[in-house]
N, C-alpha and C positions, 0 to 999 in steps of 0.2 A: 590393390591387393584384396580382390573380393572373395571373401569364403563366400563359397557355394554350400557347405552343408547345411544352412538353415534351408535351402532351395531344394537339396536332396532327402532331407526330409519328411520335406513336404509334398514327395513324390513327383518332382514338378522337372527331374531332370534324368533321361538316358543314364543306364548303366553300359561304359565304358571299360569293364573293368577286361575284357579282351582284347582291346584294341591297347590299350595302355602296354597288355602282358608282353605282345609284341617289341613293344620296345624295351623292357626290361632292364636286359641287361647293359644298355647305354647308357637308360639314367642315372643319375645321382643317388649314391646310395638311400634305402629307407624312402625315397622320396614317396615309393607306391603306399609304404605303413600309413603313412602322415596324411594322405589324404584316402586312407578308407573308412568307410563306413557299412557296418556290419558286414568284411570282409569283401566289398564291392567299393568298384569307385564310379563317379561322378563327377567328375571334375579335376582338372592338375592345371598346374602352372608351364609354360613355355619359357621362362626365365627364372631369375631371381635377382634377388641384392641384399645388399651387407648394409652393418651398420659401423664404421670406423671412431676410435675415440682415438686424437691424434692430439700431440702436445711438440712443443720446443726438445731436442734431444738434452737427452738430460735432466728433463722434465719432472716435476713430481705429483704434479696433478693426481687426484686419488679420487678413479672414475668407479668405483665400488660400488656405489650408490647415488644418486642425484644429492639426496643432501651432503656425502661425501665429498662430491666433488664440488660444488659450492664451499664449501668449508674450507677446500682447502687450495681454492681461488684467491678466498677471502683471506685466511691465515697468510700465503706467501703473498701478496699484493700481485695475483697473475690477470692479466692483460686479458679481457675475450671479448671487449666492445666490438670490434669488427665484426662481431660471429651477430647472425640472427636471431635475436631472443624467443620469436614467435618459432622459429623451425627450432630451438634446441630446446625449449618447454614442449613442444610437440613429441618431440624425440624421446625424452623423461617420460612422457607418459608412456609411447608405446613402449619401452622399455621395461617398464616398472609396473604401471596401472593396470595395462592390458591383458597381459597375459591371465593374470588371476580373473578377468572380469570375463574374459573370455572362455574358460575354463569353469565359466560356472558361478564362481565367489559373486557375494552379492557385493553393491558400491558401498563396502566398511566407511562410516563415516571419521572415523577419527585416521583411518589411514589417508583418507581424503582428504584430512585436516593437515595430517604431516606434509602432504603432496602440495596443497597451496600456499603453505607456509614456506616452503622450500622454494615456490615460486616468488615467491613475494621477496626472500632473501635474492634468487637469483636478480630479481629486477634493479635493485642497489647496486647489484657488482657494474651494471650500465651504466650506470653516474648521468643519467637521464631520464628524464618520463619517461614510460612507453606505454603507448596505447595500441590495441590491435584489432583489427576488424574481421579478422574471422579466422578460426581453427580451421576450416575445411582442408581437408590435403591439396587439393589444387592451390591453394595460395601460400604452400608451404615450400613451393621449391624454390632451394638458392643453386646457385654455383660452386658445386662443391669444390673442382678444383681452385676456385678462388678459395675458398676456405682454408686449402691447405696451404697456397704459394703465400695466404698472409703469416701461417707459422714461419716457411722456410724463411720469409723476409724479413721477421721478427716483430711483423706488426698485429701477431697475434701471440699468446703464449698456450692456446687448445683452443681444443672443437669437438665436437659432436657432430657427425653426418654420414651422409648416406654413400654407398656406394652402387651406385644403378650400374656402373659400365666398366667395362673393361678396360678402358681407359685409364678410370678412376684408380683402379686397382693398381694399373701397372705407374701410376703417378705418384704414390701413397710409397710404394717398395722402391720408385725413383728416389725419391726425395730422402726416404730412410738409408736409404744406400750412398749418399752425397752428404749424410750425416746432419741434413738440415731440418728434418725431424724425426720422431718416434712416434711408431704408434701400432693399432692393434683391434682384434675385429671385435665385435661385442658378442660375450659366451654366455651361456644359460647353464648351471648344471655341468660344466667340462664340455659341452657342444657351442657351436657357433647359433648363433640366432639368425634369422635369416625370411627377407619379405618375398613371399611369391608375387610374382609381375606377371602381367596378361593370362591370367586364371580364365582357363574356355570351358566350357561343357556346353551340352546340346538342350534344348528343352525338349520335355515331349510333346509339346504343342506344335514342335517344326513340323510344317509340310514338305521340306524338303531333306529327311533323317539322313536317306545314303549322302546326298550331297556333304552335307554337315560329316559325316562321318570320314569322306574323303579328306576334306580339309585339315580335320585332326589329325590323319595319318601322313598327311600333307606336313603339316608345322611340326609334326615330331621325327619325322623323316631328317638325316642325313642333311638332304637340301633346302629342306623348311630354316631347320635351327643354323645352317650356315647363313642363311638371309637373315635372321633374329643379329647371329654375328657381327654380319657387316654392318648391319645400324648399330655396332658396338655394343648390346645386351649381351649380359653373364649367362650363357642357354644351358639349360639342364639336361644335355646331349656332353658325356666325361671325356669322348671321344674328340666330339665337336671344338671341344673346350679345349684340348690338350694340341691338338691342331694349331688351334688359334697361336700358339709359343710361337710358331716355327718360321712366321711372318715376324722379321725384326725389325718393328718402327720407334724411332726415334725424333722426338717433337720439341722445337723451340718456342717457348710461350712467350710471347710478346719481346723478343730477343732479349727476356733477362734471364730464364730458368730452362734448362734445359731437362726434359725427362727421356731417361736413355729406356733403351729396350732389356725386357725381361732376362736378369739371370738365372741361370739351372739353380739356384738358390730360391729363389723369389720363386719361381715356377715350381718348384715342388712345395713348396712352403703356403701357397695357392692352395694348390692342387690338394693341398693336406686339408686346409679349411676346408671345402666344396665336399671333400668326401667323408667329412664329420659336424655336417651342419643338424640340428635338436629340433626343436617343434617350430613350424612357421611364426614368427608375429602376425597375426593378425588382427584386424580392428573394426570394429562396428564402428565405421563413419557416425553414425547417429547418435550412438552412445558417446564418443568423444566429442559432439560439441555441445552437448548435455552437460558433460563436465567441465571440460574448457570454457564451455561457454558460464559457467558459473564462477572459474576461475576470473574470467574475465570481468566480471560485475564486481566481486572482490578485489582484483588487484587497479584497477581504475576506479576505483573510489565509489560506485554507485555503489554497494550494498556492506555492511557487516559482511565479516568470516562468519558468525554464526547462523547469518540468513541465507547466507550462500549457499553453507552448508548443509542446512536445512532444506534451503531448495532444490538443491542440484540430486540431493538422496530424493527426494520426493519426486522427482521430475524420471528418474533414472530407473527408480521401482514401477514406475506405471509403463513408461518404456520396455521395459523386461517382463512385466507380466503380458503384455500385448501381444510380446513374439510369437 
């Protein structure tokens, strides 16, 4: 999910913002707002994904806020050892951290404080050590759908995760529809939140611009975002996307769970997210294991909360003044 606007900027990328106009009115509402800059654009996403908070139906999990729902893990004695500690503290932050750090706010140290504190709580609810060797987002994917099949089978009671595919989506409205869980996308403000996937723009150091500019008209094309489809990515073509229903696949997961095909319920109820999603999450990779990465000196035992703390602001202002 790479934002380009520090790259556009710095003048360092084609203005797109014609070729984008073209497609218009296929896209995702708003999507053209969200990535302009001073009424130009430079850059868009060819996909997106969600972020699911999913629990046992009937659940009372209170995902309000990361220390909320620690709280009230901790309060009912609910179950989430199965789930990934490292992918759902990652999650927490872009949830919660991000957005304001992105937006500008400088890294508040005592919000930082509340953040690793929360973390340090959540690592108890594990009822084991855990040690972790790096926040990078590449070492943070799990299997989401296993994530969920462990609520349906009761060997989880919530989660926190990602939903990159279409799959996932229609696995998520399976399973609530068969009453074997509950769950629901993560909102910002009354809008959905929501990560741009395969973010393209051109440089203006390409030698080869028209080619470059084909290919974008290419991936935004009718039969670009059908190919995105078929590898299963959510494509920000409403068209492309509302297609996709019409195909009714039906999937047996290791012959114990069956997930049936989209209802006109489920599909509009989709369709309703997708056409009311709010500001991207985005994330300075760098910045996040600046802070993780202090998190993680603190909750493995090498350092004080207050040296961490100390560090990771100090570490995080020099970073940001640099940009």
């Amino acid at each position: 999910d790479m934002n380009g606007e520090a790259y556009a900027k710095k003048g360092q990328l084609l203005d797109i913002t014609d070729l984008a106009a073209e497609r218009e009115s296929s896209l995702l509402p708003n999507l053209q707002k969200d990535y302009q800059l001073q009424r130009k654009m430079y850059y868009m996403p060819l996909a997106i994904s969600l972020i699911s908070q999913a629990q046992t139906a009937g659940g009372r999990a209170d995902f309000s806020t990361s220390k909320a729902l620690v709280e009230s893990i901790e309060s009912q004695g609910l179950n989430i050892r199965n789930t990934s500690y490292d992918n759902l503290s990652a999650l927490m932050y872009r949830i919660e951290m991000a957005p304001d750090i992105f937006k500008g706010d400088v890294v508040n140290q005592e919000k930082l404080r509340e953040f690793y504190c929360t973390l340090a709580d959540l690592m108890k609810l594990y009822g084991k050590e855990v040690d972790f060797a790096s926040y990078e987002q590449t070492n943070l994917k799990v299997n989401h759908l296993r994530q969920y099949l462990r609520i349906a089978k009761g060997e989880n009671d919530a989660a926190v995760d990602y939903v990159d595919t279409i799959f996932d989506a229609q696995s998520l409205y399976s399973l609530e529809g068969e009453n074997q869980l509950s769950f629901q996308f993560v909102k910002e403000e009354g809008s959905y939140s929501y990560i741009p996937q395969g973010v393209i723009a051109i440089s203006n150091q390409s030698s080869n611009k028209e080619e470059a500019e084909q290919m974008l008209r290419y991936l935004f094309s009718d039969k670009g975002q059908k190919k995105l489809l078929e590898r299963d990515f959510i494509p920000v073509d409403l068209q492309v996307l509302e297609d996709s229903f019409l195909v009714e696949k039906q999937y047996d997961v290791n012959g114990e769970i069956t997930i049936y095909p989209w209802t006109e319920r489920s599909r509009r109820d989709f369709m309703e997210v997708v056409k009311n999603l709010g500001e991207p999450l985005f994330v300075d990779g760098n910045l996040m294991e600046i802070i993780m990465g202090g998190a993680q000196m603190y909750l493995n035992g090498e350092d004080t909360l207050q040296n961490a703390l100390k560090t990771t602001v100090k570490k995080a202002e020099i970073y940001t003044t640099e940009q």
